[in-house]
PDB file with one MODEL, atoms N, CA, C and O in Angstrom:
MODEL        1
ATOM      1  N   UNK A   1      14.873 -16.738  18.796  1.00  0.00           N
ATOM      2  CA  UNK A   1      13.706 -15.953  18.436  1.00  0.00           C
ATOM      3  C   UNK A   1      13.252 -15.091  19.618  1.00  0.00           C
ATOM      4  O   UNK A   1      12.832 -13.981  19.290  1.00  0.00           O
ATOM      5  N   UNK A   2      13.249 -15.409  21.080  1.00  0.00           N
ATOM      6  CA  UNK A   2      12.729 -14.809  22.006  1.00  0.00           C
ATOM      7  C   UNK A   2      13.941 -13.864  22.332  1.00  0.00           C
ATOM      8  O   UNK A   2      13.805 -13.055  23.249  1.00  0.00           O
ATOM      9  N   UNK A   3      14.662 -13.900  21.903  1.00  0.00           N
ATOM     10  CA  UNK A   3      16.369 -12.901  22.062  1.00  0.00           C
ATOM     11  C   UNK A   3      15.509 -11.731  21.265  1.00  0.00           C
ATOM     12  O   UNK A   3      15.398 -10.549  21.589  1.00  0.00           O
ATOM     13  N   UNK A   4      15.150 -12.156  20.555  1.00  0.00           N
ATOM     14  CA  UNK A   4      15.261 -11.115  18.950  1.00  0.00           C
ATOM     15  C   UNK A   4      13.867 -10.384  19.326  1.00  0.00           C
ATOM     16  O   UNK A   4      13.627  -9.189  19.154  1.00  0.00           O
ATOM     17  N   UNK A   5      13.048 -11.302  19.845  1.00  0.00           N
ATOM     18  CA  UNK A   5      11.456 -10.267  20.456  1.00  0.00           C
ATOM     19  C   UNK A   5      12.030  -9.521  21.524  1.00  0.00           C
ATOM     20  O   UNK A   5      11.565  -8.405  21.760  1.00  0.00           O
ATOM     21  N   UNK A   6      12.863  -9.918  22.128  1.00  0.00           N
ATOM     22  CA  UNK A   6      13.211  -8.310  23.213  1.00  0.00           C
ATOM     23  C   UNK A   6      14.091  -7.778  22.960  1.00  0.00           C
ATOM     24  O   UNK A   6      14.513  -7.206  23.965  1.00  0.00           O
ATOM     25  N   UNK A   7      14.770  -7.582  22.001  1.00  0.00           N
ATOM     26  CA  UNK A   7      15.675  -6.591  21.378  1.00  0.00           C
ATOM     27  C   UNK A   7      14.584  -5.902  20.550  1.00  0.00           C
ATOM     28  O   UNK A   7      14.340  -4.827  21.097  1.00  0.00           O
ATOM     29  N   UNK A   8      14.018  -6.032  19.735  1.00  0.00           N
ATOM     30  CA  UNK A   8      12.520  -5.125  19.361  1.00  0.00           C
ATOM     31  C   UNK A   8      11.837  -4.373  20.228  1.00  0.00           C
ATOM     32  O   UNK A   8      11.810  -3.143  20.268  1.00  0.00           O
ATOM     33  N   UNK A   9      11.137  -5.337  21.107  1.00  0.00           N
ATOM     34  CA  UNK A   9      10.835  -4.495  22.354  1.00  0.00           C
ATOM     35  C   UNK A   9      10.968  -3.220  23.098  1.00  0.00           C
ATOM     36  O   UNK A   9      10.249  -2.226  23.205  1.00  0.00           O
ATOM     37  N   UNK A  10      12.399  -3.652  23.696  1.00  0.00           N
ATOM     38  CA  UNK A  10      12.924  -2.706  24.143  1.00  0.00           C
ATOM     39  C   UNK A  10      12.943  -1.703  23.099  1.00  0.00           C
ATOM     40  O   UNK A  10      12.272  -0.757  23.511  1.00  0.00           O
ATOM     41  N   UNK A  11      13.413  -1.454  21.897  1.00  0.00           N
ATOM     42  CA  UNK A  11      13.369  -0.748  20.696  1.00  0.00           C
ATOM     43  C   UNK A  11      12.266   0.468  20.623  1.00  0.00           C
ATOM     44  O   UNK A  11      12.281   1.698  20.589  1.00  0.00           O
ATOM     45  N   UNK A  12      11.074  -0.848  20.617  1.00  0.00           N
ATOM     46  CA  UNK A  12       9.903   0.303  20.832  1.00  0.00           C
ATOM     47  C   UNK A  12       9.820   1.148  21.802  1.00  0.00           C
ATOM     48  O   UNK A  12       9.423   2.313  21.826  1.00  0.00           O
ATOM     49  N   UNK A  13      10.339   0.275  22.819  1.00  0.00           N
ATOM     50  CA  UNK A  13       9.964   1.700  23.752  1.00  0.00           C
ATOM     51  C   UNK A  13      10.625   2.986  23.748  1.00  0.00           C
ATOM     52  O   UNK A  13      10.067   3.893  24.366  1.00  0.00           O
ATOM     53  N   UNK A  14      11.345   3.141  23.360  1.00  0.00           N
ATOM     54  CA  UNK A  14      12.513   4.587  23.285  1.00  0.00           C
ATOM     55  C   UNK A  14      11.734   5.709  22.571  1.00  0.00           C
ATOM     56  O   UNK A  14      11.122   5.567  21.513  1.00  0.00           O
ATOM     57  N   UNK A  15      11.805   6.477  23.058  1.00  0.00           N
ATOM     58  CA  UNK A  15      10.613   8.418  22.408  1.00  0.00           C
ATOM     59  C   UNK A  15      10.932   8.192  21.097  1.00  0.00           C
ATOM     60  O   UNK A  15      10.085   8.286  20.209  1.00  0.00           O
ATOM     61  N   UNK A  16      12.364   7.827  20.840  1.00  0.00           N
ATOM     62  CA  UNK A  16      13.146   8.218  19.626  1.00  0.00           C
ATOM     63  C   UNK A  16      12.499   7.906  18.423  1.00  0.00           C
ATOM     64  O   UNK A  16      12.226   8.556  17.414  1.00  0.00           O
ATOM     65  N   UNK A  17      12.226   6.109  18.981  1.00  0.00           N
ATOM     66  CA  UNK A  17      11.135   5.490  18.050  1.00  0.00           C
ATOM     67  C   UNK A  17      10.303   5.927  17.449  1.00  0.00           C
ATOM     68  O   UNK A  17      10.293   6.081  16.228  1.00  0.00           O
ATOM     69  N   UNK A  18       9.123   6.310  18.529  1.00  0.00           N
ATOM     70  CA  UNK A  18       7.428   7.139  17.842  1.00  0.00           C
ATOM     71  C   UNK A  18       8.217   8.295  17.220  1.00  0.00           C
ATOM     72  O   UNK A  18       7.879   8.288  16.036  1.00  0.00           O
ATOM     73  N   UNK A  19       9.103   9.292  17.419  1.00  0.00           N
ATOM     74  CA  UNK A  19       9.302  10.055  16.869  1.00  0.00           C
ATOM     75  C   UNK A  19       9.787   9.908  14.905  1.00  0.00           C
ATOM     76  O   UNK A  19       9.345  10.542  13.946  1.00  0.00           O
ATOM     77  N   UNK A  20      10.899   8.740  14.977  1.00  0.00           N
ATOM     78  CA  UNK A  20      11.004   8.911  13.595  1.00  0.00           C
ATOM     79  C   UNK A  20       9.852   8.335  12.988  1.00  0.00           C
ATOM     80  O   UNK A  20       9.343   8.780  11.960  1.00  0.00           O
ATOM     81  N   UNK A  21       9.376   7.194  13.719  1.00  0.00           N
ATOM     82  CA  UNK A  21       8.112   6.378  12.765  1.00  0.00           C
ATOM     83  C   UNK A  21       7.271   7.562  11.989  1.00  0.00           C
ATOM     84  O   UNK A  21       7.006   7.551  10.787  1.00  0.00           O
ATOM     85  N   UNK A  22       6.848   8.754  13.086  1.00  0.00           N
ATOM     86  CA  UNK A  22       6.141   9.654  12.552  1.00  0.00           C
ATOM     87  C   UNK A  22       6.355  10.802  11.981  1.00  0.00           C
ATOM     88  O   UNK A  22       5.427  11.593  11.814  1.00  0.00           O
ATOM     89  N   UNK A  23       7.863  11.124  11.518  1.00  0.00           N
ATOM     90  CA  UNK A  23       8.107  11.565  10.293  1.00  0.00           C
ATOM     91  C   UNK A  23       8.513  10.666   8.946  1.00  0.00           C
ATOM     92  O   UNK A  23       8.783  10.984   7.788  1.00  0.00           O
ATOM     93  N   UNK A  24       8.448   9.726   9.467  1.00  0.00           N
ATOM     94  CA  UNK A  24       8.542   8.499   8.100  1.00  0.00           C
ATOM     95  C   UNK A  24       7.137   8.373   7.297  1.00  0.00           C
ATOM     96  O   UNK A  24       6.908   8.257   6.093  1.00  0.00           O
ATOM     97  N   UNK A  25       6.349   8.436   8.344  1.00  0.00           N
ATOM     98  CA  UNK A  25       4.769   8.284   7.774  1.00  0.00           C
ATOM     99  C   UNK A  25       4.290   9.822   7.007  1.00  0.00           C
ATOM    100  O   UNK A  25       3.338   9.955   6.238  1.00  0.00           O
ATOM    101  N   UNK A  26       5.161  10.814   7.424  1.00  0.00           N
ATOM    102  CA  UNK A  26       4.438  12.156   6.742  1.00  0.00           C
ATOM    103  C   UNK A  26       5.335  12.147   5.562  1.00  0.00           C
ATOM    104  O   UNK A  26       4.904  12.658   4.529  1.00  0.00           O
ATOM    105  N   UNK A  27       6.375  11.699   5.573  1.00  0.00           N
ATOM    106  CA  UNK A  27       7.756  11.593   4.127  1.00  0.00           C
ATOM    107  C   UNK A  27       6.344  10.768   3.351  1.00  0.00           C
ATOM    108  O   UNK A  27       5.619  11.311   2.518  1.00  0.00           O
ATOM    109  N   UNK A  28       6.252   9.954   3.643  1.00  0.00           N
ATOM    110  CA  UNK A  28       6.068   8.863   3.368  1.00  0.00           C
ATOM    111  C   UNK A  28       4.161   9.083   2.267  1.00  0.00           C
ATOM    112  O   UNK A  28       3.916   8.565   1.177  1.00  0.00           O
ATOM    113  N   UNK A  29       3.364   9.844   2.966  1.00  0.00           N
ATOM    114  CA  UNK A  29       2.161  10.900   2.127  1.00  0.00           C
ATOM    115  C   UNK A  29       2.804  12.201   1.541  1.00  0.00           C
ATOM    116  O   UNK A  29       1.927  12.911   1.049  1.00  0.00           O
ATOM    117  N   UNK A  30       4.061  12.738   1.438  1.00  0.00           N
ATOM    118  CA  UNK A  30       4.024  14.041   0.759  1.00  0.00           C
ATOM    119  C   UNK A  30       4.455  13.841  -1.111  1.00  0.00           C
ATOM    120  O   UNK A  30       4.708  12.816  -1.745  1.00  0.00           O
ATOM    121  N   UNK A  31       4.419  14.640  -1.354  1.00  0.00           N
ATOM    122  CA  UNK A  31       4.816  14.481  -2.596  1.00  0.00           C
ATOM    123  C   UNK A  31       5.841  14.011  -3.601  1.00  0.00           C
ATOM    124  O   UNK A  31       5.719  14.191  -4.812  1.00  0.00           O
ATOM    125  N   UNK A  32       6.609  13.549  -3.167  1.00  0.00           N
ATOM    126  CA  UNK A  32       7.900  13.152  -4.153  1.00  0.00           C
ATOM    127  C   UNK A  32       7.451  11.294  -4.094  1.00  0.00           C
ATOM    128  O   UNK A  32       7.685  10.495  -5.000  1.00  0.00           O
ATOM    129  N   UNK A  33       6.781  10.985  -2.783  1.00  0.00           N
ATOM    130  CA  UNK A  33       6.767   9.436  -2.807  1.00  0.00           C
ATOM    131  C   UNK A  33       5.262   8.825  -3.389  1.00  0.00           C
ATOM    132  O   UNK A  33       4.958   7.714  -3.822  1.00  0.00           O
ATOM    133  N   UNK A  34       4.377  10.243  -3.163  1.00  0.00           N
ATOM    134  CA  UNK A  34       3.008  10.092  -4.140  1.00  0.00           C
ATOM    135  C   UNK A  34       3.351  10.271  -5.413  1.00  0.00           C
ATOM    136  O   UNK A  34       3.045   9.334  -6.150  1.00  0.00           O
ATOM    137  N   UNK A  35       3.846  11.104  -5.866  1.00  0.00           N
ATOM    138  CA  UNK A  35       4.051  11.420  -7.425  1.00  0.00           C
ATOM    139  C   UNK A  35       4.456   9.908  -7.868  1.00  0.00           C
ATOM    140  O   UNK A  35       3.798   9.250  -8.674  1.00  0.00           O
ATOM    141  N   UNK A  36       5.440   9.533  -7.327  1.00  0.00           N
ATOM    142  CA  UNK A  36       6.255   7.928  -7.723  1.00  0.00           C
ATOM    143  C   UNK A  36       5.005   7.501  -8.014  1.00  0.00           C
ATOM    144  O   UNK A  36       4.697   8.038  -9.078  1.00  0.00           O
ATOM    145  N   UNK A  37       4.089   6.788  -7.609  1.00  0.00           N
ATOM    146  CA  UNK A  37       3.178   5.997  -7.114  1.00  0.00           C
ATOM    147  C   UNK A  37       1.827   5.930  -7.727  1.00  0.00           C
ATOM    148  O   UNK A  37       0.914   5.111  -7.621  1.00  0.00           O
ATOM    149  N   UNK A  38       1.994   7.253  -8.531  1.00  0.00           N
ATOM    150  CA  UNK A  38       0.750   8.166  -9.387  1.00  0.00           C
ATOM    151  C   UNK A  38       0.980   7.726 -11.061  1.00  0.00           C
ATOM    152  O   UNK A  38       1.589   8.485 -11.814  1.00  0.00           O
ATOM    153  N   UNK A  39       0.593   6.827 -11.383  1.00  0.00           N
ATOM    154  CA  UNK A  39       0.704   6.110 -12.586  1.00  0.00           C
ATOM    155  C   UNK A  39      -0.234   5.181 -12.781  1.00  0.00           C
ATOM    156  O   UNK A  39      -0.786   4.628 -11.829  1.00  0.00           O
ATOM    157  N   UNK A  40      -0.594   4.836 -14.381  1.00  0.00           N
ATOM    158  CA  UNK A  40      -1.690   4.162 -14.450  1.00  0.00           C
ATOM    159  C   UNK A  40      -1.394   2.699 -14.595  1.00  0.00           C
ATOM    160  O   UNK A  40      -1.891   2.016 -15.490  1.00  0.00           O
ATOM    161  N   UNK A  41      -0.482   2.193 -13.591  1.00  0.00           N
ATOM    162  CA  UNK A  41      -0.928   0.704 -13.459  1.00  0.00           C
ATOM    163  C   UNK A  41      -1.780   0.367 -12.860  1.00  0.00           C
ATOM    164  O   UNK A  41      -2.317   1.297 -12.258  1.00  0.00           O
ATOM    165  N   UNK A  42      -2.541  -1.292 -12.590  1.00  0.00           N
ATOM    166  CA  UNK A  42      -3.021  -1.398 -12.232  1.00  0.00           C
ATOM    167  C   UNK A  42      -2.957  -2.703 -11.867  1.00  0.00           C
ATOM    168  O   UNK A  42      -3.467  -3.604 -12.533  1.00  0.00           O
ATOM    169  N   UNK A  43      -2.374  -2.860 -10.869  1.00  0.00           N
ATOM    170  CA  UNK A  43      -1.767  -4.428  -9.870  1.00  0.00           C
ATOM    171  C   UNK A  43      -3.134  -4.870  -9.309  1.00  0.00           C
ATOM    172  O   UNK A  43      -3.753  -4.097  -8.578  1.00  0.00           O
ATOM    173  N   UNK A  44      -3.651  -6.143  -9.638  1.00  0.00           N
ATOM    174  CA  UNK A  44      -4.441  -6.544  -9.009  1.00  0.00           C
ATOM    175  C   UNK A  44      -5.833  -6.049  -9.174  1.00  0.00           C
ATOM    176  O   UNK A  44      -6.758  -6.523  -8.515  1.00  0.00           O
ATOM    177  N   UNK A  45      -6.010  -4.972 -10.165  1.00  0.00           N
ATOM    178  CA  UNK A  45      -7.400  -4.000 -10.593  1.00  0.00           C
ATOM    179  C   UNK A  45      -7.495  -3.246 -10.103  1.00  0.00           C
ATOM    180  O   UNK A  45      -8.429  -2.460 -10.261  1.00  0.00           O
ATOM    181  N   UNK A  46      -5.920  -3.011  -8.669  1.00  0.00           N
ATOM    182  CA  UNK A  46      -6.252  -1.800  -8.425  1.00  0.00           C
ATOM    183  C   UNK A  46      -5.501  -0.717  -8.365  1.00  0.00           C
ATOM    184  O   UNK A  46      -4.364  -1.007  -7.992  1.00  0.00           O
ATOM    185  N   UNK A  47      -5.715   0.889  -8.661  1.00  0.00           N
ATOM    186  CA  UNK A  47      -4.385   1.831  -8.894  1.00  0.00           C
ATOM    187  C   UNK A  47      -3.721   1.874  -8.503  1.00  0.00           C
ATOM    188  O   UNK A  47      -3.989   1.305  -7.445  1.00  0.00           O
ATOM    189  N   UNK A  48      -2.297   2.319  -8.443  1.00  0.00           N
ATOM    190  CA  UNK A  48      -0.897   2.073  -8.128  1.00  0.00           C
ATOM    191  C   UNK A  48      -1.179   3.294  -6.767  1.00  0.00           C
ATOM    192  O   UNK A  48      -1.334   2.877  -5.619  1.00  0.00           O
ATOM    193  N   UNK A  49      -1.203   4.226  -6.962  1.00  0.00           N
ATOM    194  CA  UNK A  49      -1.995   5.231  -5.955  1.00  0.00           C
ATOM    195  C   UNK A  49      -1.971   4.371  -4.768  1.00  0.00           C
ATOM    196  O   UNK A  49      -1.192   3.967  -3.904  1.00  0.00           O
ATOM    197  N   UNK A  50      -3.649   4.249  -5.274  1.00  0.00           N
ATOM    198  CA  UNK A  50      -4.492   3.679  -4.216  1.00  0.00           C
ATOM    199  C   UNK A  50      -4.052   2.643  -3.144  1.00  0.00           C
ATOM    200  O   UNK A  50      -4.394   2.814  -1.974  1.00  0.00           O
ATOM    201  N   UNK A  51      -3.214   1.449  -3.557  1.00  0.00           N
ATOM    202  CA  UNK A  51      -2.721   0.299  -3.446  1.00  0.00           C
ATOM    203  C   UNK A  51      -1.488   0.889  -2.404  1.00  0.00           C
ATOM    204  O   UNK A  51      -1.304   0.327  -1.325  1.00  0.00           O
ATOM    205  N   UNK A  52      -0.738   1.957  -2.780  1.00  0.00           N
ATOM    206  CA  UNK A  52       0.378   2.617  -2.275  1.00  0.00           C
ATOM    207  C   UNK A  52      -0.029   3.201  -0.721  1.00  0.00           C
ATOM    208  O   UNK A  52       0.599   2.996   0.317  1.00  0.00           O
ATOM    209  N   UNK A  53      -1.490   4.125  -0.924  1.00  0.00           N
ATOM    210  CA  UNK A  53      -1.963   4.175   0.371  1.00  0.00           C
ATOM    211  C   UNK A  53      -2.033   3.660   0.983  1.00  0.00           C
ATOM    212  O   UNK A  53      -1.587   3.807   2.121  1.00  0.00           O
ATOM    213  N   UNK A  54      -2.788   2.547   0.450  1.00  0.00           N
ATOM    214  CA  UNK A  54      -3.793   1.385   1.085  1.00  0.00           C
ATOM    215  C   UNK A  54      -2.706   0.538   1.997  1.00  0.00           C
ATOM    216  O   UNK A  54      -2.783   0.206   3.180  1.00  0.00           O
ATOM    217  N   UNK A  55      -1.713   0.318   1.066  1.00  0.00           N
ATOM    218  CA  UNK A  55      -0.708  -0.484   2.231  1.00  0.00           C
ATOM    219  C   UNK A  55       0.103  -0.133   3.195  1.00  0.00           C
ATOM    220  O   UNK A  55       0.403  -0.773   4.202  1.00  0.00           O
ATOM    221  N   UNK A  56       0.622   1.423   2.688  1.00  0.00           N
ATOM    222  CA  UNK A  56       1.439   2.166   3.657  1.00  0.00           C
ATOM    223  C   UNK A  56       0.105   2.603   5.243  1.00  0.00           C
ATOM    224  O   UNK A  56       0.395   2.723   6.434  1.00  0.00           O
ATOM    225  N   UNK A  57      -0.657   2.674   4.876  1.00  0.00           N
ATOM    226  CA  UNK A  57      -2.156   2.517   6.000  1.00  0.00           C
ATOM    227  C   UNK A  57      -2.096   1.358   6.765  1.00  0.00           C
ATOM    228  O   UNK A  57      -2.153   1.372   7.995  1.00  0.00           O
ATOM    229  N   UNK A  58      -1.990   0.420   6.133  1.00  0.00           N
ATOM    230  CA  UNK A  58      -2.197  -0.781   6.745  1.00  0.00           C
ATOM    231  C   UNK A  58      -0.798  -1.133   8.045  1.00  0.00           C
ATOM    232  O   UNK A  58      -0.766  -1.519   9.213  1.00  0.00           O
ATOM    233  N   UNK A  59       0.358  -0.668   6.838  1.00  0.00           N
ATOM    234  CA  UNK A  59       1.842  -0.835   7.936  1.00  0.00           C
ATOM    235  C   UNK A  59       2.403  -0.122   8.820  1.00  0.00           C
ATOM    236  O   UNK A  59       3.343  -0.295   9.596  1.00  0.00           O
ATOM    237  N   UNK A  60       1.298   1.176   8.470  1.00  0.00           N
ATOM    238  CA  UNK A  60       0.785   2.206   9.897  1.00  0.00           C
ATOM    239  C   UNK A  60       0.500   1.868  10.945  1.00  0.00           C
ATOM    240  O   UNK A  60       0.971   2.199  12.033  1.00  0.00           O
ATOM    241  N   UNK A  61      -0.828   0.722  10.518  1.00  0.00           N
ATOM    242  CA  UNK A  61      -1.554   0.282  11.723  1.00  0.00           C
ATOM    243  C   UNK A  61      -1.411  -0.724  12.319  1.00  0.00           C
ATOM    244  O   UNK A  61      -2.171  -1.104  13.209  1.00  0.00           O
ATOM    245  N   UNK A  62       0.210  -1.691  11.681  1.00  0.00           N
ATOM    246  CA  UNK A  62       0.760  -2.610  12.212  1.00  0.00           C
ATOM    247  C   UNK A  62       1.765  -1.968  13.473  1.00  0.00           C
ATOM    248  O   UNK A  62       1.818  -2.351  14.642  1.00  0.00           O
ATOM    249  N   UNK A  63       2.487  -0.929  12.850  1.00  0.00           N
ATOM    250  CA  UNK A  63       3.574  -0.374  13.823  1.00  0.00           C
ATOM    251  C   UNK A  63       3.205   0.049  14.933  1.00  0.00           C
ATOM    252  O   UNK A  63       3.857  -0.171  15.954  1.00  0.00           O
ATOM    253  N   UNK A  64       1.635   1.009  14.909  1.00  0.00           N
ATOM    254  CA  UNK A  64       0.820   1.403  16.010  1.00  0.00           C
ATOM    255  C   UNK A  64       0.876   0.331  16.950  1.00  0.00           C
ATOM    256  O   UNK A  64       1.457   0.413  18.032  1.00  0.00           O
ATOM    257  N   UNK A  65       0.175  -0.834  16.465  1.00  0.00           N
ATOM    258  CA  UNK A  65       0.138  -2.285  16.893  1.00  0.00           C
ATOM    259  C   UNK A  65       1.543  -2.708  17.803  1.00  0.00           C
ATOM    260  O   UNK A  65       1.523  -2.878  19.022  1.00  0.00           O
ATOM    261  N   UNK A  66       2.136  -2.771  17.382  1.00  0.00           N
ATOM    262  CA  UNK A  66       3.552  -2.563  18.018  1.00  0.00           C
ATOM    263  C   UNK A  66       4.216  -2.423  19.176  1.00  0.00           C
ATOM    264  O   UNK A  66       4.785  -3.174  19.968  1.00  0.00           O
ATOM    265  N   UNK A  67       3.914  -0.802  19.036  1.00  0.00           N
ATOM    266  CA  UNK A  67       3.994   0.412  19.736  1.00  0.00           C
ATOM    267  C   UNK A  67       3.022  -0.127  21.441  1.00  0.00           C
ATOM    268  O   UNK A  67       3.487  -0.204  22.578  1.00  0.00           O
ATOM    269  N   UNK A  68       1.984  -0.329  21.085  1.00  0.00           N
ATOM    270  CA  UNK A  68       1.474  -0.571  22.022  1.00  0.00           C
ATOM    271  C   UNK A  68       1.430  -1.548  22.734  1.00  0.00           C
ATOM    272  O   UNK A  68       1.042  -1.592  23.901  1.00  0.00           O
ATOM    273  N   UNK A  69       1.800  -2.345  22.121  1.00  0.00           N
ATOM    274  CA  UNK A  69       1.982  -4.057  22.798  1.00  0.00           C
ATOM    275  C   UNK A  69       3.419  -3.833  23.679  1.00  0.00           C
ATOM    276  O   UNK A  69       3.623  -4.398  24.754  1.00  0.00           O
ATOM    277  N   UNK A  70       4.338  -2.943  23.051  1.00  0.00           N
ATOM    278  CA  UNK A  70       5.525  -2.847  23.884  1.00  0.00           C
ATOM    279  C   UNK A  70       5.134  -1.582  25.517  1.00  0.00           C
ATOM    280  O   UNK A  70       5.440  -1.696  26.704  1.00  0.00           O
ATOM    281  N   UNK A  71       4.566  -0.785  24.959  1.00  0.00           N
ATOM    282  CA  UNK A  71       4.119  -0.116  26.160  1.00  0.00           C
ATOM    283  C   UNK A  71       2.784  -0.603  27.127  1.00  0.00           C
ATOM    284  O   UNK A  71       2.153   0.136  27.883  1.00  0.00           O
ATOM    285  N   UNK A  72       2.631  -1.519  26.974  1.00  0.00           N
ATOM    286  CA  UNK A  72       1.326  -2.717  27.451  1.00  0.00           C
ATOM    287  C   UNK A  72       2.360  -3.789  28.200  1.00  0.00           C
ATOM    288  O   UNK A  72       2.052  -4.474  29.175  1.00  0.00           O
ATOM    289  N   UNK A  73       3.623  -3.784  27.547  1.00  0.00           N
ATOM    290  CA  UNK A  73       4.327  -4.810  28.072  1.00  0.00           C
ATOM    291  C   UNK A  73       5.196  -4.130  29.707  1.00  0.00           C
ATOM    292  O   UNK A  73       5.480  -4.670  30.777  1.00  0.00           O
ATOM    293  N   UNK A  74       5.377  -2.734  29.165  1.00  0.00           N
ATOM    294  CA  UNK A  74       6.025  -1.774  30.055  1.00  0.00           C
ATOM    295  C   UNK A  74       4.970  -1.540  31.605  1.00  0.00           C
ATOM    296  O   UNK A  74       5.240  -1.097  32.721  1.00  0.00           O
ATOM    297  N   UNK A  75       3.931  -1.986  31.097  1.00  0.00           N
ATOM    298  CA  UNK A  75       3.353  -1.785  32.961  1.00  0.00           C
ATOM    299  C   UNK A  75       3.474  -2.826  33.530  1.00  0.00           C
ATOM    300  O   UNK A  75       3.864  -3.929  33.148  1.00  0.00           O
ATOM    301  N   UNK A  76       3.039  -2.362  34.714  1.00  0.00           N
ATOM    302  CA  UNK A  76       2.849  -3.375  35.715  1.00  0.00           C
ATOM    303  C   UNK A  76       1.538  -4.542  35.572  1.00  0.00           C
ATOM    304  O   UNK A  76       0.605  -4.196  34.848  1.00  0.00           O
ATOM    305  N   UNK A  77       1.467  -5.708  36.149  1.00  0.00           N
ATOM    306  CA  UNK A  77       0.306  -6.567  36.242  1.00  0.00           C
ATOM    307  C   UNK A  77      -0.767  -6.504  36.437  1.00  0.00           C
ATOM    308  O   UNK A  77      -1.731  -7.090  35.945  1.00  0.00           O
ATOM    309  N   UNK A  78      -0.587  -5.173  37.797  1.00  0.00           N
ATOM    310  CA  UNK A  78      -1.770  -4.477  37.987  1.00  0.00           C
ATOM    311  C   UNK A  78      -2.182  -3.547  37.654  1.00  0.00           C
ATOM    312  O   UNK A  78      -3.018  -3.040  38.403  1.00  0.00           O
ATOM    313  N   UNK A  79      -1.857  -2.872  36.465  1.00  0.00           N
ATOM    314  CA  UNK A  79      -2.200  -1.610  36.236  1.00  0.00           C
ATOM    315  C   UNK A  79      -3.056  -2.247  35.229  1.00  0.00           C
ATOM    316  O   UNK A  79      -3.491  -3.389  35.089  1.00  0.00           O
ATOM    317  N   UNK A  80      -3.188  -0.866  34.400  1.00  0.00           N
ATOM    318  CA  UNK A  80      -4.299  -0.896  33.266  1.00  0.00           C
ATOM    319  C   UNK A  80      -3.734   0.227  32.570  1.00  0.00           C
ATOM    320  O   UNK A  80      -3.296   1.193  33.194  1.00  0.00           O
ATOM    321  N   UNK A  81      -3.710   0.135  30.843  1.00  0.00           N
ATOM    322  CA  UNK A  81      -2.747   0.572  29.802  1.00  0.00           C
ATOM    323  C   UNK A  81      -3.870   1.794  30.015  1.00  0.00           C
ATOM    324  O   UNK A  81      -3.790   2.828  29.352  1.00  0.00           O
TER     325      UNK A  81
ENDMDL
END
């Protein structure tokens, strides 16, 4: 398991990373993957939409999460992020 947390790690840190994450996230709000998503179910009481945002938001703000813990990991002891 601690093999596999620094093979991630390291992962994050590469430009390459933030770069695709953040055309995955704009694919990811444009139209062909909203349209999908734009229907009147309703999982849980709440719209398929909404629910679609709501989570792709949330796994936004996990990856951010991420992102930063690996470049938090990248300084020094004494620094400050």
């Amino acid at each position: 398991m601690k093999r596999f947390k620094e093979v991630v790690i390291r992962r994050l840190k590469l430009k390459d990373s933030w770069a695709i994450c953040f055309v995955l996230g704009l694919i990811m709000m444009n139209y062909p993957f909203v349209s999908i998503f734009n229907k009147p179910a309703l999982p849980f009481g709440i719209p398929l939409l909404y629910l679609y945002l709501l989570l792709g938001w949330l796994f936004s703000i996990f990856i951010i999460y991420l992102f930063s813990r690996a470049a938090a990991n990248d300084t020094e002891p004494g620094e400050h992020p």
